[in-house]
N, C-alpha and C positions, 0 to 999 in steps of 0.2 A: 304533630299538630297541637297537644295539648303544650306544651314548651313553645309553641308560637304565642298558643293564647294565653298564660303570663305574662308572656314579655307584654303584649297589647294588655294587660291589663295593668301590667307594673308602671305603663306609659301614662296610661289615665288616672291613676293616683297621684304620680309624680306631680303633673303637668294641673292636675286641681288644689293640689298642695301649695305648689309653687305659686302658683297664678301670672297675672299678665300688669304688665303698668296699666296703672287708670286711661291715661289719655290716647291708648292704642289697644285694648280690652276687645273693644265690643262697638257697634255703631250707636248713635243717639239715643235709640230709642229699641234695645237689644230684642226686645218680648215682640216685636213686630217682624221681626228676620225669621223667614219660615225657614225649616228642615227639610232636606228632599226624602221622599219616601222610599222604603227599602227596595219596593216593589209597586205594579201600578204605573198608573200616568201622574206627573206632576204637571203643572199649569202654575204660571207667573207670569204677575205685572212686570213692568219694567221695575216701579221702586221695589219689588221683592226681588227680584233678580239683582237690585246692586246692594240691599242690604246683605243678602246672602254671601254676595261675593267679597265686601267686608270681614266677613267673620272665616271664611275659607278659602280662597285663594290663594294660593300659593304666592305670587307674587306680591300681593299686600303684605302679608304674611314675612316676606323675605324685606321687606321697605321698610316693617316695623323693628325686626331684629337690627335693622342696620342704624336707625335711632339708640336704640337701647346700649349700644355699643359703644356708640359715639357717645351717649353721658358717662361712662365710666372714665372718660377722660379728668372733667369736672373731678370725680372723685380721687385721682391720682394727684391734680394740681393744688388740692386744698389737703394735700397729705404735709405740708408745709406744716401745716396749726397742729401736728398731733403731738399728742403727750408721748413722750419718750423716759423709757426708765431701763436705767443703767444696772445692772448691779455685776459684781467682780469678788468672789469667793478666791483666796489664792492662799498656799501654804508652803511654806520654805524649811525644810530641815539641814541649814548649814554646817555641814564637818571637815570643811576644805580648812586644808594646811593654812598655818597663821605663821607671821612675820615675829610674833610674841607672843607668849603663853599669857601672858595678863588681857589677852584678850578673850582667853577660852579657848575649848575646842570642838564646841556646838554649840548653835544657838538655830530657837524656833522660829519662827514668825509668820503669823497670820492674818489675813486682813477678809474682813465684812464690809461691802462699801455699798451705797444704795443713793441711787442717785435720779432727783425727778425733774426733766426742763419739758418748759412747751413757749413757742415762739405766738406772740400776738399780732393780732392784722396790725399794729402799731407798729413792728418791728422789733420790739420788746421783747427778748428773748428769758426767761423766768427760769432758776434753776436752784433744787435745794438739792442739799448731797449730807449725808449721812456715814460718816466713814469709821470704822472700827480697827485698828490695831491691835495684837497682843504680840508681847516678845518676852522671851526667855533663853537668859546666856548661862553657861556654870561661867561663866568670869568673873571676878571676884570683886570688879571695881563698878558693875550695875549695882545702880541705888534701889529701882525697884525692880524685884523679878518674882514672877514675873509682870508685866507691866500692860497696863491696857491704857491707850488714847483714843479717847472716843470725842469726836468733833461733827457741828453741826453748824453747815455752812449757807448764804444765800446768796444768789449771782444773778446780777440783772447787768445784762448788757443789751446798749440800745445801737441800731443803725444809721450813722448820717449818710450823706453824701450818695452814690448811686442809688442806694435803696431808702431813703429818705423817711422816718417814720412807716414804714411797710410796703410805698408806692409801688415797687418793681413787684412784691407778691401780691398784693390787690390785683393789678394789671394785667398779670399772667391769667389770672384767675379769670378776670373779665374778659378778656380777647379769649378765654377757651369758651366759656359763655356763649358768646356772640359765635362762635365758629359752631358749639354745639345746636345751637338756634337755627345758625344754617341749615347743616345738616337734616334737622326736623323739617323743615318747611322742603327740603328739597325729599326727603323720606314722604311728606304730604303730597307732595310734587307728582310722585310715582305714585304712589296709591292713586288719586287722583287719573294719570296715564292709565292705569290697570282697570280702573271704574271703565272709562271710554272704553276700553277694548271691548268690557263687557256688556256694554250699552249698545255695540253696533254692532257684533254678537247674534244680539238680540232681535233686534231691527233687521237684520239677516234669518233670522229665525221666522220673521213676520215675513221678509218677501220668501221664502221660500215655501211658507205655505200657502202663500197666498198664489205661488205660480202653479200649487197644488190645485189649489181650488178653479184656477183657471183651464186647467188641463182639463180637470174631471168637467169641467162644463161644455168643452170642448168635445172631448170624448162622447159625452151624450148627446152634443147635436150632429157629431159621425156619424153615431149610430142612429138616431133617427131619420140622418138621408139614407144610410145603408138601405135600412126596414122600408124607408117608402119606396127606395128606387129596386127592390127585390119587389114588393107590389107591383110597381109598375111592368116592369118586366114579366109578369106574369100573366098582363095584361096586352101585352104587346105594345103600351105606350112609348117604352126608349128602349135604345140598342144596349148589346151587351157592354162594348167599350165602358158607359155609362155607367153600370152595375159594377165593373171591375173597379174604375176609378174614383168609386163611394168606397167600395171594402177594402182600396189600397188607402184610401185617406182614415177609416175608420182605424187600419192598424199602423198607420202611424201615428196618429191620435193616441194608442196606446204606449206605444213606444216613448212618444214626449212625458205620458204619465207617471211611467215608471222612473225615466231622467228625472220627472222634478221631486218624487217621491223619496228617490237616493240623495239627490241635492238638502233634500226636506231633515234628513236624518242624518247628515254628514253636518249638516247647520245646528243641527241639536245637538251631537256628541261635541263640536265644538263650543257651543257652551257649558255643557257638562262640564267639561275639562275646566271652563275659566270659574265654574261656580264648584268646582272639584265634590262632584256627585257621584260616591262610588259605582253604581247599578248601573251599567250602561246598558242595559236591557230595559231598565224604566223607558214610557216613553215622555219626552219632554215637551209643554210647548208653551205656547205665548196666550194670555188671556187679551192683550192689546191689538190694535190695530192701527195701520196709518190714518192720520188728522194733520187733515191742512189748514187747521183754523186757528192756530198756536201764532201767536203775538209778537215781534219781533219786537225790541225795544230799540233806541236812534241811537249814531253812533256814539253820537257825545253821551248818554247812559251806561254805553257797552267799555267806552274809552275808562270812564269814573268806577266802573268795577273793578274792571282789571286793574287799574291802578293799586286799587283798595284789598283786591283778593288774591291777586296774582303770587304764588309763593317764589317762587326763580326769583321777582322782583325783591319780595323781601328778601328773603336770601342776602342775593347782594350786595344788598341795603345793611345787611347782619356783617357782610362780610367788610365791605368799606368802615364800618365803626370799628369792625376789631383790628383795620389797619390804622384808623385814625389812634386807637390807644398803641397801638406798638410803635407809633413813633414817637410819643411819648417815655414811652418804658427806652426805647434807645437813646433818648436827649437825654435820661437821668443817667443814661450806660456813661456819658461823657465824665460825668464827674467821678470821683477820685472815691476809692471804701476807705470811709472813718467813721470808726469803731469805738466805741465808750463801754470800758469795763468795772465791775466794784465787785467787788467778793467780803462779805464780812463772815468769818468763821470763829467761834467760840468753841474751845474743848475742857476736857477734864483729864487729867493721868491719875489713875490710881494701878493697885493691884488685882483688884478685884474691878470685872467689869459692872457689876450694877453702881458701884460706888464713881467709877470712871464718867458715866452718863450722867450720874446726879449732879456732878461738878459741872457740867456743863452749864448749866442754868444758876447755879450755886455762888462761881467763882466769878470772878473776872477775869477772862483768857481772852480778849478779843483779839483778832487778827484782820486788820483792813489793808485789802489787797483794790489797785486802784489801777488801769491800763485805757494807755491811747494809743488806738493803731491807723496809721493813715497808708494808705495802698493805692498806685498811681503808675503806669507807666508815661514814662516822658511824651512818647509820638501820638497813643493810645491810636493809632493806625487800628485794631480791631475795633473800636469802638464809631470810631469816623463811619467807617468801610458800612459796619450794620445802620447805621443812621441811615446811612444816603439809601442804602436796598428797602429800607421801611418807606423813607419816601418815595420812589420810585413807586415800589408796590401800591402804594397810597393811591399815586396819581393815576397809575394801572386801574384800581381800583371804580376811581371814578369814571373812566373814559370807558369801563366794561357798562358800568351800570345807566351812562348815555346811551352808549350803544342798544343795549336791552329795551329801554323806555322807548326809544325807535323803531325798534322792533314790535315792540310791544302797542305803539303806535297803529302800526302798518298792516301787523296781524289780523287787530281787531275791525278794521276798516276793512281787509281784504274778506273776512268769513263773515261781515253782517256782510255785505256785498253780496256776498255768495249762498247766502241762505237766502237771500230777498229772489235772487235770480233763480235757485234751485226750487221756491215757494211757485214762485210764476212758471216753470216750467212743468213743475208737477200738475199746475191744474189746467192747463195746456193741454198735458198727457191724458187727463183725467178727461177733458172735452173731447178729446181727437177718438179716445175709446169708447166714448158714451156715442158720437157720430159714427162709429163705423160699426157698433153693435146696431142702431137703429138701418143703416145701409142693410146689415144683413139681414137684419128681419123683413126689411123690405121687398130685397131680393128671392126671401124663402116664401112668400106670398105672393112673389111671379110665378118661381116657381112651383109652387104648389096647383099654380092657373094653369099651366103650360106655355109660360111667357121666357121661362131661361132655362139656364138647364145646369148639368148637376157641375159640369171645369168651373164657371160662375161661383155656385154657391162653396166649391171646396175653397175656390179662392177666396172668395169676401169671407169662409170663416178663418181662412188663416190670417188675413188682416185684419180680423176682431181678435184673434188669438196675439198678431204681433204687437197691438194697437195694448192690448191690458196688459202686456209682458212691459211692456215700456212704460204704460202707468206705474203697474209698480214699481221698476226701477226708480223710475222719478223722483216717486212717492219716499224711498229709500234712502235717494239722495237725500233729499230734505231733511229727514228726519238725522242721519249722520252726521250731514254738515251743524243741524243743530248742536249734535254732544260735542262735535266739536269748538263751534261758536263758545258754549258753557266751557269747554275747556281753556280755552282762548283768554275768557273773561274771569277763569281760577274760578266759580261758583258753581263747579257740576258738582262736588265733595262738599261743600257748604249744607247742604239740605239734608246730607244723610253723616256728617262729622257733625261732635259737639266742638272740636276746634280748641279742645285742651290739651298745652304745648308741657 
């Protein structure tokens, strides 16, 4: 146990050390996101239930690692521009057989060479090199020994032709941009999907205490015909039959209780899970209630969000720009690599290395080195071949992104639709139960005269019983098809995301 709890402690250091990227951190307005209690009842709004499920959810959670992943791409392609340094320590002790003893019969030599290049978005590639010699022969005809060359060189070689002043590394770099943008909006996408689940969740959470609260009122109007029609009986007003088929309806009235009591807590630990609340012994519940008074907006509003918020659609929209640059980058693949080189090097020869160095700047020893390389195959068959695949994909590209805007079209027209129809049937439901609640009070004021009797009143309560079981369903509906309408139209994540990408 104690070697459990380092490890959980060594995690919570690490991971506050470490920290989170800004723009997948924490939701808008973090100091608003409550904590579930260790113990106790918790109670939540809807917006505290999705701020919550931001900051813990597992599935959010896994949507953000999957951004953070995809920018290390970025970091890889601009590995291009980084300073590179050479350096080559090497020592030779030669005593291999000679063709002539006037050559000796050892000789040292060692080399220090130090060399710095870094390539510019220009294409410009920059390179200083610093290179050290020393040699020493016993042969007789070295003039100096032993001897140090010490030279100090500068190399700029620039890119034409496929890579054009830097085009093809810009490009790369942009097409991973626009692919990594994707990715975020489509990582927004799912968070987003994981919010709905937890929203309706939720809304589950309300009808099933609300079929709570139905039962239990239920329950007590069984038991008050039980208790009158045990009076009566006592009485000699009604037969037994009578008596039995109040106290068969009284415990099944129980029995529904208990079903929606289990239903009631199977609906809470599944939100537990989605707002990942360790204490499943806590109990959970909802401070909200179903409202039919919530606003629908016209299509053409709902049409101009989605457009506007929809991330799939960005995406894309991400993804067709970074095909329109790749065919760009393969139309430069066509042309031929020609390469421009200049090398200017100055050194010094002395005996002694510090004097070797000082010549270097001293003397006049220049060496201008000057290179044209042109590189081309005749057919360039690879280069054709990628062209045409960039533009196909292109055109791919766009006839997906039709597609989508149709869809996206059709969607949003079929879910206002369907939340307009779901709104009217809810209070439909809501009338049909307020009528068949009054029916039954009616009923129980006959029979309380001695005008009906008690099959009647078991019946008329269980269709005020089935009558509110189906409002709230209704009611349910509506409120669902809503998170999903908001998801439809991309702005259920708007109001609780600051939207930095």
């Amino acid at each position: 146990m104690r070697k459990a709890q380092k490890i959980g402690i060594l995690i919570v250091l690490v991971s506050a050390t470490i920290g989170f990227p800004a723009w997948c951190a924490r939701p808008a307005d973090p100091s608003e996101a409550p904590r579930p209690a260790a113990t106790g009842a918790v109670r939540l709004s809807l917006d505290e239930a999705t701020r919550l499920a931001l900051v813990n959810n597992f599935d959010i959670q896994l949507a953000k690692y999957d951004t953070w992943i995809s920018r290390t791409r970025q970091r890889g392609d601009e590995s291009v521009y980084d300073t590179l340094i050479d350096i080559l320590v090497s020592h030779e002790d030669n005593q291999a057989a000679r063709t002539s003893t006037l050559l000796g019969t050892k000789s040292l030599e060692n080399n220090y060479n130090l060399g710095i290049s870094r390539k510019l978005p220009t294409g410009t590639t920059l390179g200083i090199d610093f290179d050290n010699n020393r040699s020493w022969s016993n042969s007789s005809f070295v003039t100096v020994n032993p001897s140090h060359d010490s030279s100090l060189g500068l190399t700029i070689e620039q890119e034409f032709g496929k890579n054009f002043f830097g085009v093809q590394d810009r490009g790369k770099i942009k097409v991973t941009r626009k692919e990594i943008e994707g990715a975020e909006f489509l990582s927004l996408n799912n968070i987003e999907t994981s919010l709905a689940q937890v929203q309706k969740a939720y809304w589950d959470l309300v009808l099933q205490t609300e079929r709570v609260t139905i039962e239990e009122k239920m329950l007590s109007q069984a038991k008050k015909l039980w208790d009158t029609n045990k009076e009566k009986i006592r009485h000699k007003l009604i037969e037994e039959p009578e008596l039995l088929a109040s106290e068969a309806n009284y415990k099944e009235r129980q029995n529904a209780l208990g079903l929606a009591r289990d239903q009631q807590e199977s609906a809470a630990n599944i939100l537990k899970l989605l707002l990942n609340i360790d204490n499943l012994d806590s109990s959970l519940g909802a401070t909200e209630g179903f409202d039919l008074s919530v606003a629908l907006h016209p299509e053409a509003d709902a049409l101009e969000t989605a457009f506007d918020n929809r991330r799939d659609y960005r995406a894309a929209r991400a993804r067709l720009a970074a095909k329109n640059i790749q065919v760009t980058i393969e139309k430069n693949n066509m042309w031929p690599e020609i390469n421009v080189k200049a090398t200017l090097t100055h050194n010094g020869v002395d005996d002694h290395f510090s004097k070797a160095i000082e010549k270097i700047t001293h003397e006049s020893n220049p060496d201008l080195y000057t290179e044209f390389t042109l590189t081309m195959p005749l057919e360039n068959n690879e280069a054709r071949a990628d062209l045409q695949a960039a533009q196909f994909e292109k055109a791919r590209a766009i006839v997906t992104l039709k597609q989508l805007e149709r869809r996206i079209m059709v969607d949003v027209m079929d879910q206002t639709r369907h939340c307009r129809v779901m709104k009217e049937l809810a209070r439909n439901a809501v009338q049909i139960a307020d009528l068949q609640n009054r029916k039954l009070r009616a009923e129980e004021k006959r029979f309380r005269s001695g005008r009906s009797d008690t099959d009647t009143i078991i019946r008329f309560q269980d269709d005020a019983a089935q009558a509110a079981w189906r409002a709230a369903e209704a009611k349910y509906r509506f409120h669902t098809s809503l998170v999903d309408l908001k998801k439809t139209e991309g702005r259920l994540l708007h109001q609780y995301w600051d939207g930095a990408i």
